[in-house]
C-alpha positions in Angstrom: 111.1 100.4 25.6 114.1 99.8 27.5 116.3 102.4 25.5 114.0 105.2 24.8 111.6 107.1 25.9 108.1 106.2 25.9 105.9 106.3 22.7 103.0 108.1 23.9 105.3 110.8 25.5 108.0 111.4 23.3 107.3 110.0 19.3 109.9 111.7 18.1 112.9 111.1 20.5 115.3 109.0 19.8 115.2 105.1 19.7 116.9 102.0 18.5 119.1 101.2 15.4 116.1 100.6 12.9 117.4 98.2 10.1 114.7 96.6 8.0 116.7 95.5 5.3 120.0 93.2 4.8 123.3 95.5 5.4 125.9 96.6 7.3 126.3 100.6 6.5 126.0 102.6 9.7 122.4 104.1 11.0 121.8 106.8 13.0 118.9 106.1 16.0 115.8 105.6 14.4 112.5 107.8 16.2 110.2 106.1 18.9 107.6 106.6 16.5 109.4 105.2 13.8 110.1 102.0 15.1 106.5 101.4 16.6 105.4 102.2 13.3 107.9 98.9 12.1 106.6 97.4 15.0 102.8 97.5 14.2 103.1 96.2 10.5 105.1 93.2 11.8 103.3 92.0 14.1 99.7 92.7 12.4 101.4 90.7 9.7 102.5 87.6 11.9 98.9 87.7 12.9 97.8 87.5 10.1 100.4 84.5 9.5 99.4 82.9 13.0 95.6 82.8 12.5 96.4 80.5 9.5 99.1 78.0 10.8 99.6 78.1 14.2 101.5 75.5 16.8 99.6 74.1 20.1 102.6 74.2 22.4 102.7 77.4 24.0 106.4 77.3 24.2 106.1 79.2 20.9 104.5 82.0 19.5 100.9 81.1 18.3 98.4 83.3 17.1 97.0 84.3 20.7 100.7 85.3 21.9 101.2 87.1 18.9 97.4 89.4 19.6 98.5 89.8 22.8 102.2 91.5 22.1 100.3 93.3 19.3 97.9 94.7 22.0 100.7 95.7 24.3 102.2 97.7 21.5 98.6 99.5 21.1 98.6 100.2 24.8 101.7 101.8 24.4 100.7 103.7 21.5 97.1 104.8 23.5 95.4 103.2 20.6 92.2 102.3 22.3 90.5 100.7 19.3 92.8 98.4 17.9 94.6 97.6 21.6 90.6 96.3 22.3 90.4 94.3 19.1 93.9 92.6 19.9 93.6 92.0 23.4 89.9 89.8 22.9 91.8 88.0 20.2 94.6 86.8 22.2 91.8 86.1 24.7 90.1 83.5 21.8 89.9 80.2 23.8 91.5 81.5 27.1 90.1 81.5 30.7 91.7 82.6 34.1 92.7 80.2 36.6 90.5 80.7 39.6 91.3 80.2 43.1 91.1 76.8 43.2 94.1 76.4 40.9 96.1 79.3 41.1 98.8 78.8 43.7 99.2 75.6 41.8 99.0 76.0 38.6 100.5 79.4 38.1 104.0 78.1 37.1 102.8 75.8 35.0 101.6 76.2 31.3 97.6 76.7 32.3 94.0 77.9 31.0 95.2 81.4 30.9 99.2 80.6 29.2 99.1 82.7 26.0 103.4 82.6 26.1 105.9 79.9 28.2 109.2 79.6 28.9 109.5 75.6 29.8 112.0 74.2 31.5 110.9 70.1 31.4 113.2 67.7 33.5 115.2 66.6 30.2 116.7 70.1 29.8 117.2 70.9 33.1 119.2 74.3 34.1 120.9 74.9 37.0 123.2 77.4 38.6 122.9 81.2 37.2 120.5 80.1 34.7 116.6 81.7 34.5 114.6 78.8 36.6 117.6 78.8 39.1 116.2 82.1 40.1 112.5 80.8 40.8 111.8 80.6 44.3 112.7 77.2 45.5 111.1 75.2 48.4 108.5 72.8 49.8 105.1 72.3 49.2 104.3 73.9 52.3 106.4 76.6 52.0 108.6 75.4 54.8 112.0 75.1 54.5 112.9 77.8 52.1 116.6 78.0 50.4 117.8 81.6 51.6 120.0 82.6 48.2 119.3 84.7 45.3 116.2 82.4 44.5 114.5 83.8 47.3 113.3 87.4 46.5 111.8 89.9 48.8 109.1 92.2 48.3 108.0 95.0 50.2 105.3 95.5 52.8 103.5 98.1 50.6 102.9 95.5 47.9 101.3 93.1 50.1 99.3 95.9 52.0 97.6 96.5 48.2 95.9 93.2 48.0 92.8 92.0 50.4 93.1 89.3 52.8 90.8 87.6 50.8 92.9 88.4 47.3 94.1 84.8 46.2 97.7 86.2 45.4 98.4 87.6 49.2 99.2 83.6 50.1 102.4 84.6 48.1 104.6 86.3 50.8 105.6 84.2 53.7 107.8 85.6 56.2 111.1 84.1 56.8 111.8 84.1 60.4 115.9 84.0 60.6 116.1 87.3 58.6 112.9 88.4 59.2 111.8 89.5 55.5 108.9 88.8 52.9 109.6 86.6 50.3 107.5 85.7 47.4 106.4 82.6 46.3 104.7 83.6 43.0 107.5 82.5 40.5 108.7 78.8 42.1 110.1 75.7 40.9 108.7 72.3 40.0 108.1 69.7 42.5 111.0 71.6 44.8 113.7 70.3 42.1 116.0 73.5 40.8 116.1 74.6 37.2 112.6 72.8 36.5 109.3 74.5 35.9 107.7 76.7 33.7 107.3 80.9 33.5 104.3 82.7 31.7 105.5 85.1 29.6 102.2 86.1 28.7 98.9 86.0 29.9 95.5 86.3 29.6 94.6 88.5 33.1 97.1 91.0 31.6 95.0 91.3 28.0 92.1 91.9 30.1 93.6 95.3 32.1 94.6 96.2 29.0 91.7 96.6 27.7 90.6 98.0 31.2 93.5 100.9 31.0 92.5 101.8 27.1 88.5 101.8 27.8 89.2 104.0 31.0 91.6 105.9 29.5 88.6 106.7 27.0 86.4 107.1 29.5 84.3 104.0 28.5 84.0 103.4 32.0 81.2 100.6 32.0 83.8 98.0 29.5 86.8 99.3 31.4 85.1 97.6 34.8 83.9 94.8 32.8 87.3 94.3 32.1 88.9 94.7 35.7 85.7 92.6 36.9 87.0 89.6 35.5 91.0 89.4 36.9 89.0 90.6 40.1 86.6 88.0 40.4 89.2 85.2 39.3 91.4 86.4 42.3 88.8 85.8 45.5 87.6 89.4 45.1 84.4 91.5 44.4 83.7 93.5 41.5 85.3 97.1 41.7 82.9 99.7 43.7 85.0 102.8 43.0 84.2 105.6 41.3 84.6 106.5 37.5 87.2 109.1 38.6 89.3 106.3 40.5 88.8 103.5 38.0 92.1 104.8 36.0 94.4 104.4 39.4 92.6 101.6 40.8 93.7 99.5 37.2 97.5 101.1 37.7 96.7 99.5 41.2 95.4 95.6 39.8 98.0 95.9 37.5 101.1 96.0 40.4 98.8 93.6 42.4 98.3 90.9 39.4 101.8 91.0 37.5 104.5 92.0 39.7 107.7 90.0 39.4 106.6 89.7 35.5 108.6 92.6 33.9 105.8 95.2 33.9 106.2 97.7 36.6 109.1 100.1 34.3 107.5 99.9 31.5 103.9 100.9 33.4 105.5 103.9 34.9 106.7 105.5 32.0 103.7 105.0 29.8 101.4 106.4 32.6 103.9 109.0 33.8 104.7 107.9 37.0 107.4 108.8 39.8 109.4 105.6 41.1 109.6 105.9 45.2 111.5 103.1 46.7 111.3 102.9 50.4 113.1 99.5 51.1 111.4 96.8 52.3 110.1 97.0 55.9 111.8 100.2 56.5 115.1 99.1 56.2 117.0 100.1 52.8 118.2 96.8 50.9 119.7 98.6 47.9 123.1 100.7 48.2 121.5 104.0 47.2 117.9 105.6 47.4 116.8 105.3 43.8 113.7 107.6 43.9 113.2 109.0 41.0 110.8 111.8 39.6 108.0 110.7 36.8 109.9 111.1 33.3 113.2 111.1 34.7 116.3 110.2 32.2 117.2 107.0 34.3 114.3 105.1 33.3 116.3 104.7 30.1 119.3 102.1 30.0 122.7 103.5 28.6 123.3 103.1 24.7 126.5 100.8 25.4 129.7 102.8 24.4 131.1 99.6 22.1 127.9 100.5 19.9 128.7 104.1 19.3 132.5 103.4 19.0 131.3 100.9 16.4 128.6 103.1 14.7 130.1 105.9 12.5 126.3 107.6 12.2 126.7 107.9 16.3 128.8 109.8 18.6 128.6 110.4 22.8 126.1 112.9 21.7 123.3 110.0 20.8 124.2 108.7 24.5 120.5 108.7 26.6 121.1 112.2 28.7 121.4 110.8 32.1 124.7 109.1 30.7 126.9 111.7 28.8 
């Protein structure tokens, strides 16, 4: 996904090195389509595997981890009927945090964890290490450490959720610099390098299943499906029309897992344009990076040592926005 073009777009582009078999003779770049297709038998196999002998501890991958990164592969793919199937599998068991618990519980390993990375206080990791990224500071959210732990977001993201949405508590507004910050990835108990981050969840199996049924134009389990992150974050059920219902999910989607690795990946399997406008009107970034929907840069460089290394590649197998 981050080397190639999208699946649903382009099948036959160009992807990844595809080796399924012990070796060390040179391949050329497999095809989108091909590797999906690799992709899709392994993972229905660990399923398979998974639903038999599966571990508790959600540090690993267990049978509802392994549904859900099978579903995300079908939502790549548009496969409505199998991305469904998946998605309610890796949902066997699972409920969403309400408000109640959420600011709490969020970074924590909770009733909607399908997928963890944990970071308990006998392996702690500090300076330029994942948690030491996690935003770190009180309870209160007083008293915040101003350094690359402290991210900002944009106005326009907040301005998507409703005073009531749950998840708006997240951006407090640091006076000295006069910027948002967000709060939704933090640190244990204010101690650096402790904590835990959901890698998957169950609120994204359920606008999966939103996006395929919509995309369908099964507009009554699409809802269904949006219904229930909705509800879970302080809101009411969605009052749109069927014509909207497609957006409005693109729409949860940014509102419920930003900061989670989605957002790249979401525009180029819907098509999407990327306008950044900087946060609060100022430009934070040392170039404007808009970009038009499809564009070549949404795809990473094949690094030169593995062409150089590769004798089935040349500069010509470089992504296009790179040669």
């Amino acid at each position: 996904r981050m080397y190639a073009k999208p699946v649903n777009k382009y099948p036959d582009n160009p992807s990844i090195i595809l080796r399924i078999s012990s070796g060390t003779e040179d391949l050329p770049r497999a095809t989108v389509k091909d590797v999906y297709n690799q992709l899709v038998v392994d993972m229905e196999k660990a399923c398979g595997l998974l639903d038999q002998h599966s571990s508790s501890s959600k540090a690993y991958i267990g049978a509802n981890a392994a549904h859900g990164i099978l579903a995300r592969l079908y939502l790549d793919l548009g496969d409505e009927t199998n991305g469904i199937k998946h998605a309610n599998a890796a949902l066997k068991g699972v409920n969403l945090m309400n408000t109640a618990v959420y600011t709490a519980d969020f970074c924590e390993v909770n009733s909607e964890t399908l997928w963890a990375f944990e970071c308990p206080t006998d392996d702690n990791q500090f300076y330029l290490s994942l948690p030491s990224f996690w935003y770190l500071c009180g309870d209160d959210y007083e008293d915040a450490v101003i350094g690359y732990s402290s991210l900002r977001v944009s106005k326009a993201l907040i301005n998507l959720m409703e005073d009531k949405d749950i998840r708006k508590t997240q951006f407090p507004k640091d006076s000295e610099i006069n910027d948002y910050m967000t709060t939704k990835i933090h640190s244990r108990n204010n101690e650096m390098g402790q904590g835990s981050f959901n890698m998957l969840r169950g609120s994204e199996m359920y606008l999966i299943i939103a996006e395929l049924a919509a995309d369908k134009q099964h507009y009554d389990v699409a809802k269904e499906a949006l219904n229930v992150v909705r509800i879970a974050r302080g809101l009411d059920k969605y009052s749109g029309t069927d014509a909207g219902l497609a957006d409005e999910i693109q729409q949860e989607r940014r509102r419920e897992l930003f900061a989670e690795g989605h957002r790249l990946f979401d525009m180029k399997r819907r098509g999407l344009a990327l306008t950044r406008t900087g946060v609060d009107g100022h430009d934070l970034w040392t170039s404007q990076l808009d970009l038009p929907a499809g564009s070549d840069r949404f795809e990473l460089p094949i690094p030169q040592a593995e062409i150089d290394a590769n004798g089935e590649l040349t500069n010509n197998d470089q992504n296009p926005a790179y040669k």
